[in-house]
C-alpha positions in Angstrom: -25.0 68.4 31.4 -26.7 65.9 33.8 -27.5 63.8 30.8 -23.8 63.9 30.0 -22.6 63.2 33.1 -24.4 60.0 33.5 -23.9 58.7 29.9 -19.9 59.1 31.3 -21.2 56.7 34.5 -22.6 54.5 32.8 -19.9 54.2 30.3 -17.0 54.2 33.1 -18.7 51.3 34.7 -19.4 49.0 31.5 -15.3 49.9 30.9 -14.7 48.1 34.2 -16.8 45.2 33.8 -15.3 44.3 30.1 -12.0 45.1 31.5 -12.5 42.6 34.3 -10.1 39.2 34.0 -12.3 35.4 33.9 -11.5 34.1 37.2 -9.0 31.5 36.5 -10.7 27.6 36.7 -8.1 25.0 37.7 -8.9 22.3 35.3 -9.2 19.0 35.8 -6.6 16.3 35.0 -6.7 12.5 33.8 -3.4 11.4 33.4 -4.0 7.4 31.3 -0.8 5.3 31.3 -0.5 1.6 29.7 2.5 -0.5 30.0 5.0 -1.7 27.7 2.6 -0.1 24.7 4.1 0.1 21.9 4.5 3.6 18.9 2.5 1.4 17.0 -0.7 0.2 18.6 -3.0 2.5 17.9 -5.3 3.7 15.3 -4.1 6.8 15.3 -0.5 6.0 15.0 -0.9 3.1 11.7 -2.1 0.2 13.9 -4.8 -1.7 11.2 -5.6 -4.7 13.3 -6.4 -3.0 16.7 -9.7 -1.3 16.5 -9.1 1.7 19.4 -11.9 4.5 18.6 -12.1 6.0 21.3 -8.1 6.9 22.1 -8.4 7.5 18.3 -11.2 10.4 18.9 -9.0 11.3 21.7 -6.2 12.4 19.3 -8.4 14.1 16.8 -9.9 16.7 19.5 -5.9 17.3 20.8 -2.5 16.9 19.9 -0.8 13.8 18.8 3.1 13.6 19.6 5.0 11.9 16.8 8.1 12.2 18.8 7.3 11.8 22.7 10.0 9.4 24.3 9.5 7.5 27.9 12.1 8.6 29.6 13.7 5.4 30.5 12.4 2.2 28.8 11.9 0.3 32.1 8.9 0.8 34.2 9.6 2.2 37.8 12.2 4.5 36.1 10.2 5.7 33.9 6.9 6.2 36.0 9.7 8.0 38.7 10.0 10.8 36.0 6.7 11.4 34.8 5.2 11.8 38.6 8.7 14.4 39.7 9.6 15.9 36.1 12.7 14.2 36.3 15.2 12.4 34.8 15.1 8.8 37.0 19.0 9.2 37.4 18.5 12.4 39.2 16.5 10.9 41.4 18.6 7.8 41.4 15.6 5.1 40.7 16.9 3.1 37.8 15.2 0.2 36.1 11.9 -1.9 37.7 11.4 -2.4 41.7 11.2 -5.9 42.4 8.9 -7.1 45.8 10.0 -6.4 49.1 12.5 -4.1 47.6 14.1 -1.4 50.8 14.0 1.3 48.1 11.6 3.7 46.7 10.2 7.0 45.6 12.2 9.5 48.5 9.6 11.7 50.7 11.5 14.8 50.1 10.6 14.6 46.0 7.4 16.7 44.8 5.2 14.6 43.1 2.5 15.7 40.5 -0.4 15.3 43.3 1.6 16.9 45.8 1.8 19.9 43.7 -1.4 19.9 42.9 -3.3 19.0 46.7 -1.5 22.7 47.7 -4.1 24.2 44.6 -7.2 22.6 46.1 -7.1 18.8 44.0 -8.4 15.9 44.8 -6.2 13.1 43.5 -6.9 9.0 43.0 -4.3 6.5 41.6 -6.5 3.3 40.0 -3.6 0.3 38.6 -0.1 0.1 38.8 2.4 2.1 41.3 5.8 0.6 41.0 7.6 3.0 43.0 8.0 1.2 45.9 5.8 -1.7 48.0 7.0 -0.7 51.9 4.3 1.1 53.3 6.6 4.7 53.1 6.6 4.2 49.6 2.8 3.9 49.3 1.4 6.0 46.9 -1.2 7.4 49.7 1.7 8.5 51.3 3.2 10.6 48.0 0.1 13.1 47.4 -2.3 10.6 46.7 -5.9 10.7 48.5 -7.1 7.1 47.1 -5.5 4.4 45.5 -6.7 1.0 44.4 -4.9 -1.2 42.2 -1.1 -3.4 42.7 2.0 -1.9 43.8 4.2 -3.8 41.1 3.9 -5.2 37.6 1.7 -7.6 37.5 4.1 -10.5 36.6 6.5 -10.3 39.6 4.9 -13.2 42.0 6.5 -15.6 42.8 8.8 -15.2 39.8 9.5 -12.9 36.9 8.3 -15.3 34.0 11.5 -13.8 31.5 13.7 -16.3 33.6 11.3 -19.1 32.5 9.8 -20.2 35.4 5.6 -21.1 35.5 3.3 -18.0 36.2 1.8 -18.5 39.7 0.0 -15.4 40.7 -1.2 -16.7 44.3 1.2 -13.6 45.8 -0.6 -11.2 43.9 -2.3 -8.8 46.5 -4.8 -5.9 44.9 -4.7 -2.9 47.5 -7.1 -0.3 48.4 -5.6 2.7 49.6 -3.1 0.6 52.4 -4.9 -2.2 53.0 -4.9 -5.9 51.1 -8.5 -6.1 49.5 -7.2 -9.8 48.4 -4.9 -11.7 46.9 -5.5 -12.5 42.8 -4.9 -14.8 40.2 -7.0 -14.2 37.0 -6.2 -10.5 36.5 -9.3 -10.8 33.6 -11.2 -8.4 35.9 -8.9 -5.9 36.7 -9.2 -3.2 33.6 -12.6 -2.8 34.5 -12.6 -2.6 37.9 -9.9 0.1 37.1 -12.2 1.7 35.7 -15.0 1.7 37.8 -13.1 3.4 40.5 -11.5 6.1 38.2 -15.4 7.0 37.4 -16.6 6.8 40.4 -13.8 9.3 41.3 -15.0 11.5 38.8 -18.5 11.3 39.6 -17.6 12.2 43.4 -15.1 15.1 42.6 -17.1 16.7 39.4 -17.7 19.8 41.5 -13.8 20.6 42.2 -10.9 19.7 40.3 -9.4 16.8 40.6 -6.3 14.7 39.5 -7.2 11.1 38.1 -3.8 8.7 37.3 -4.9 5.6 35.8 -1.6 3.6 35.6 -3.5 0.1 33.9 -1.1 -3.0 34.5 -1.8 -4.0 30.3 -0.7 -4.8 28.1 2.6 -5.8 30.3 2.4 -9.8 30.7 1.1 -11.8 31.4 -2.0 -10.7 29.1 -5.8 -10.7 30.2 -9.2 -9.1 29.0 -12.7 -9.4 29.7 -14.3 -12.5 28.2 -16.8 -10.2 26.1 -13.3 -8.6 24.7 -11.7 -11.8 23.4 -11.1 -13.3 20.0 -12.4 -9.7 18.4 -9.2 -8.2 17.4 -7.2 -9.5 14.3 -3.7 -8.5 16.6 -4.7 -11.5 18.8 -5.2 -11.6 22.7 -3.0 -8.5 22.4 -4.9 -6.7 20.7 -7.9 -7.4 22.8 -6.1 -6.1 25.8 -5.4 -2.6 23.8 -9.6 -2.5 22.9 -10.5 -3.3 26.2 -8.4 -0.5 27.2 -9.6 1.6 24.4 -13.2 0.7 25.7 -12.5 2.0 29.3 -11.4 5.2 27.7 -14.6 5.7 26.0 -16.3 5.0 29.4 -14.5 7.4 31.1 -15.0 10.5 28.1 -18.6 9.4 28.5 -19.0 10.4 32.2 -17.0 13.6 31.4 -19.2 14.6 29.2 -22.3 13.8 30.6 -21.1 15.9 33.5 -19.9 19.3 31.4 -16.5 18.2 32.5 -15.2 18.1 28.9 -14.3 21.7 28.3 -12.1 22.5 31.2 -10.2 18.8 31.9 -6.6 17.9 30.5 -6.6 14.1 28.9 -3.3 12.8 28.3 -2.7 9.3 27.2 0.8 7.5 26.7 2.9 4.8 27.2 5.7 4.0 30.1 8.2 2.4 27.3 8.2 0.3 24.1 7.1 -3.1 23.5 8.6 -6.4 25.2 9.7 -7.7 22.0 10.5 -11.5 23.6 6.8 -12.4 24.6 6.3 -12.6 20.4 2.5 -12.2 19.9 1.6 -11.0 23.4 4.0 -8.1 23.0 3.3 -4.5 21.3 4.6 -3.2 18.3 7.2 -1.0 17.9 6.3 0.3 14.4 9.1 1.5 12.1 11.0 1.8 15.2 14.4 -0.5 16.0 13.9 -2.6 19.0 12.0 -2.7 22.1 11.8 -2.0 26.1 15.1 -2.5 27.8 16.8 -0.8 24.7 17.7 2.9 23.7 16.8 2.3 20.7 13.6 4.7 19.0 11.2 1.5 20.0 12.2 1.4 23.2 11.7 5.0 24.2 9.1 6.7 21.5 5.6 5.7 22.3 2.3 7.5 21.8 1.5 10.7 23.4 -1.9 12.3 23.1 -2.8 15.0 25.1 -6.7 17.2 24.5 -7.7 20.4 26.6 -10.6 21.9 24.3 -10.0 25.4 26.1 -6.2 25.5 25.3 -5.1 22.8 22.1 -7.3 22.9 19.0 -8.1 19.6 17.5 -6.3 17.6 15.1 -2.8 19.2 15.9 0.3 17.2 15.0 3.7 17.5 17.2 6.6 16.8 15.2 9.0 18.2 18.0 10.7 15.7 20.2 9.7 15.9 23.9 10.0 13.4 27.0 8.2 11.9 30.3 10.1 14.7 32.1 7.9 17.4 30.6 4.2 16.4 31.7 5.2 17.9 35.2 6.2 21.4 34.2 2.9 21.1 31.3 0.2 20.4 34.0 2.1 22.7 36.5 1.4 25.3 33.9 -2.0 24.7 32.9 -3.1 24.5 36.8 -1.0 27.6 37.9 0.8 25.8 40.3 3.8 26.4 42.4 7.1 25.4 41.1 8.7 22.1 43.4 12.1 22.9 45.7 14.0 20.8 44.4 15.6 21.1 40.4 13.8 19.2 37.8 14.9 18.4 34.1 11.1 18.9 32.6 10.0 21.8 30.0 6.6 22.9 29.8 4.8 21.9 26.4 2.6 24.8 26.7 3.8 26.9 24.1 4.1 23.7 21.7 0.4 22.8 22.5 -1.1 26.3 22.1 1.0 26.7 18.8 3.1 29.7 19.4 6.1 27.9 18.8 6.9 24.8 16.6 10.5 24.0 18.4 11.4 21.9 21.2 11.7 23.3 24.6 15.2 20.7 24.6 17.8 20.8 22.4 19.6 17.5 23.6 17.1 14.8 25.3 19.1 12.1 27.3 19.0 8.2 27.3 20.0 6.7 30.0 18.9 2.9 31.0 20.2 0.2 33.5 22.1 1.4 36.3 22.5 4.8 35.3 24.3 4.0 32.4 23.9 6.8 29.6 23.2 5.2 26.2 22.7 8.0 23.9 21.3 11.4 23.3 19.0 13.2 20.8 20.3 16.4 19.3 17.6 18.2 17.2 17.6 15.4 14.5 20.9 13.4 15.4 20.8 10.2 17.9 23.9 10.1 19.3 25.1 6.2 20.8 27.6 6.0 23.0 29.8 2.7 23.5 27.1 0.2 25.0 25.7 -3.6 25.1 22.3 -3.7 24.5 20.0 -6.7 24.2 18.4 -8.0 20.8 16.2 -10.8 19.4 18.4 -10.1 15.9 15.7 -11.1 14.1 14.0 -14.3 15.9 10.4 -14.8 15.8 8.8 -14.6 19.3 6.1 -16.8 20.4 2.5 -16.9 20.3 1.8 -18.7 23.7 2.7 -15.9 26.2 6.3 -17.3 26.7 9.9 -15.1 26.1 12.4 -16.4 24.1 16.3 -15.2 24.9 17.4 -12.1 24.1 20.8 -11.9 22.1 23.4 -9.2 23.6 24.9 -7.2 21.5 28.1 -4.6 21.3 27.9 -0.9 20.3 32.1 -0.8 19.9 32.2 2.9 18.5 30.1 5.7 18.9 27.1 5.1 16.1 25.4 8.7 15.1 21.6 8.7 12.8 20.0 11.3 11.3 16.5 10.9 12.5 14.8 12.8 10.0 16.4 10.9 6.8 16.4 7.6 8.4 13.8 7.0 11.5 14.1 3.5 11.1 18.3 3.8 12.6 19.5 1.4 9.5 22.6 3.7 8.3 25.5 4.5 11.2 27.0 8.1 9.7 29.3 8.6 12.1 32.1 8.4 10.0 30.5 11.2 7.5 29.9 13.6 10.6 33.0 13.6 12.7 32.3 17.5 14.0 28.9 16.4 14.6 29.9 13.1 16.7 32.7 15.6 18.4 30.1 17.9 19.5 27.1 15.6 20.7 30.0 13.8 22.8 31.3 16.9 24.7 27.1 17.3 25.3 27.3 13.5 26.7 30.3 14.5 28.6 29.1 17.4 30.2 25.4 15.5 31.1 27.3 12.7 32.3 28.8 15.3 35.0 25.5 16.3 36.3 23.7 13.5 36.2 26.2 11.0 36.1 27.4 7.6 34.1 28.2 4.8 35.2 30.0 3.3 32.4 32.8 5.9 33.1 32.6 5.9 36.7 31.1 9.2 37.2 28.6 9.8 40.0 27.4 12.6 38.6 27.1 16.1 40.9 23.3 16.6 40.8 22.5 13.4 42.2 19.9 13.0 45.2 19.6 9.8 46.8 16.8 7.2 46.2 14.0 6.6 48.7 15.3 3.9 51.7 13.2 2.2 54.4 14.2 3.5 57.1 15.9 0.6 59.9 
């Protein structure tokens, strides 16, 4: 009986230690953006004359999107809804902060770092802000504990170089947390340097998690690498800038790994829109895709998206399902267990997409809205909807090769245009007229977005609307 009795113990007490749950691990998160990179300029997505190994690896230990969009294809607007999981006309920041600008990122919006400092994060922004260069608008003041790195694109002093004028970067100023470090002209430096901070971030965090957003200023214009990077890559100066980048990547992984940091951190890479087609040779490539930045067009919104977390996504999956900027919020807010913000976003988590235990969408209309908060078009499972629109166009000009734009052409959307995605990615056949109950119904969806978050090419405000950051007098 004694005997019994104790066999019983022991096996009541074993029974409570299986049943016991891990204790959860936040994990850590590197968040890698490039500017005005194109779908196709990469390895991994059927670039042949970049060499990018590393971002390549990346993909093949993750999940590759083939359908992630930017959600605007415009800089500020679309960093505004990666950081809040929103679209940029909720929040009312539409295309690219210029200097001195009296608007910016409002205090009362959750930011990614502000969710996560409540779970214990420590957070670091190394490159490019644009969300605002008043001191309110600082990124130190929006959940980040360290930045270094510009507050604009890089192109902006004294003049933006699309109207022509002469680069002259003596207005330039490189920041550290809210103070001028100095003021630059050959930005040659800067990728590394980037670097260097986001691993000596790492290296001083390692033993709690941490947030690392590395917002690089390339491959926007004007271009620059490291000297020991030039002439190697058969895409030119441009595609130097993409190896360098590629190279700080592989830097980065390095000290991850070193440091057992591998297993438990999320890695997402992607790009804040499509190429800028004008700059000819110093400009990205937009793949199959029609048109460029500053276009709703499939190369000025679908970019590459990579995202590895060894504990959660097995390697070498493939996303076919369309997703946007707006879902990264909701996606890390899930994988860290965070709270959800006040205030309504327009983000889906991609968990169940990443974990495969579901193959669909989390959206079954994605909007595509550009300029000031006009609405452009919309993405129904396959269909691309376009609504009546002037967009701009090279039409078929040759760009440069000296790091100066040539003029855009504007063109005229007259009548709604429809494309079957799926048949025809490349947007050469308009089947509107074959689908009328199909261009019917995505234009009661445009309608009824329109009312929500508004569009200004029919004069609606739109009822969900919260006001844009301001300085205050």
């Amino acid at each position: 009986m004694f005997l019994k009795k104790n066999i019983y113990l022991i096996f009541l007490v074993f029974s409570l230690f299986s049943c016991k749950k891990e204790i959860f691990t936040p994990p850590n998160i590197i968040f890698i953006l490039t500017d005005d990179q194109g779908y196709g300029d990469l390895g991994i997505y059927g670039a042949d004359d970049i060499l990018t190994p590393n971002i390549d690896f990346l993909a093949s230990q993750g999940a590759r999107f083939t359908s992630y969009y930017a959600t605007q294809p415009v800089c500020s607007a679309s960093r505004a809804s990666i950081l809040t999981g929103s679209y940029s006309d909720r929040i009312s920041i539409y295309g690219a902060f210029m200097p001195n600008s009296k608007k910016g990122i409002n205090s009362k919006e959750t930011t990614i770092p502000e969710m996560l400092k409540d779970k214990g994060y420590s957070t670091g922004i190394f490159g490019k802000w644009h969300l605002g260069d008043a001191p309110e608008f600082f990124p130190t003041r929006h959940g980040f504990d360290e930045f270094y790195g510009i507050l604009y694109s890089n192109d902006m002093w004294p003049y933006h170089p699309e109207q022509g004028t002469i680069f002259n970067f003596d207005d330039l100023k490189l920041y550290e947390n809210e103070n001028v470090l100095k003021v630059i002209k050959d930005q040659s430096f800067l990728t590394e340097a980037i670097t260097d901070k986001a691993i000596n971030f790492i290296e001083k965090n390692k033993h709690s998690p941490f947030f690392l957003y590395i917002p690089h200023p390339q491959p926007h214009v004007p271009l620059f690498a490291k000297n020991n990077f030039l002439g190697i890559q058969e895409r030119g100066l441009y595609g130097d800038v993409i190896n360098e980048i590629d190279f700080s990547f592989g830097r980065i992984f390095e000290v991850l790994k070193k440091s057992n940091l591998v297993e438990n951190t999320v890695i997402i890479f992607t790009s804040d829109n499509g190429p800028w087609l004008s700059y000819g040779a110093h400009s990205g490539s937009s793949g199959i895709y029609r048109e460029g930045k500053g276009t709703s067009w499939e190369g000025g919104h679908r970019v590459p998206a990579i995202i590895s977390y060894p504990k959660h996504i097995k390697p070498n999956t493939i996303i076919e399902a369309p997703v946007m900027g707006i879902d990264w919020f909701p996606t890390i807010k899930e994988f860290s267990k965070s709270k959800s913000p006040k205030l309504k976003i327009d983000g889906k988590s991609l968990v169940q997409l990443l974990t495969g235990k579901t193959l669909k969408s989390p959206h079954e209309n994605l909007f595509f809205y550009y300029r000031e908060n006009e609405l452009h078009s919309v993405r129904h499972k396959d269909w691309k909807y376009y609504l009546s629109h002037s967009y701009r166009s090279l039409n078929g000009k040759k760009g440069k090769s000296d790091g100066t734009p040539i003029k855009y052409q504007i063109n005229k959307i007259k009548y709604p245009e429809l494309y079957n995605l799926n048949k025809d990615p490349m947007e050469k056949n308009n089947v509107a007229d074959l689908h009328p109950n199909i261009v019917k119904k995505i234009k009661k969806i445009s309608d009824s977005i329109s009312l929500i978050l508004g569009n200004s090419l029919k004069g609606i405000k739109g009822n969900e609307v919260r006001p844009i950051g301001l300085i205050s007098d």
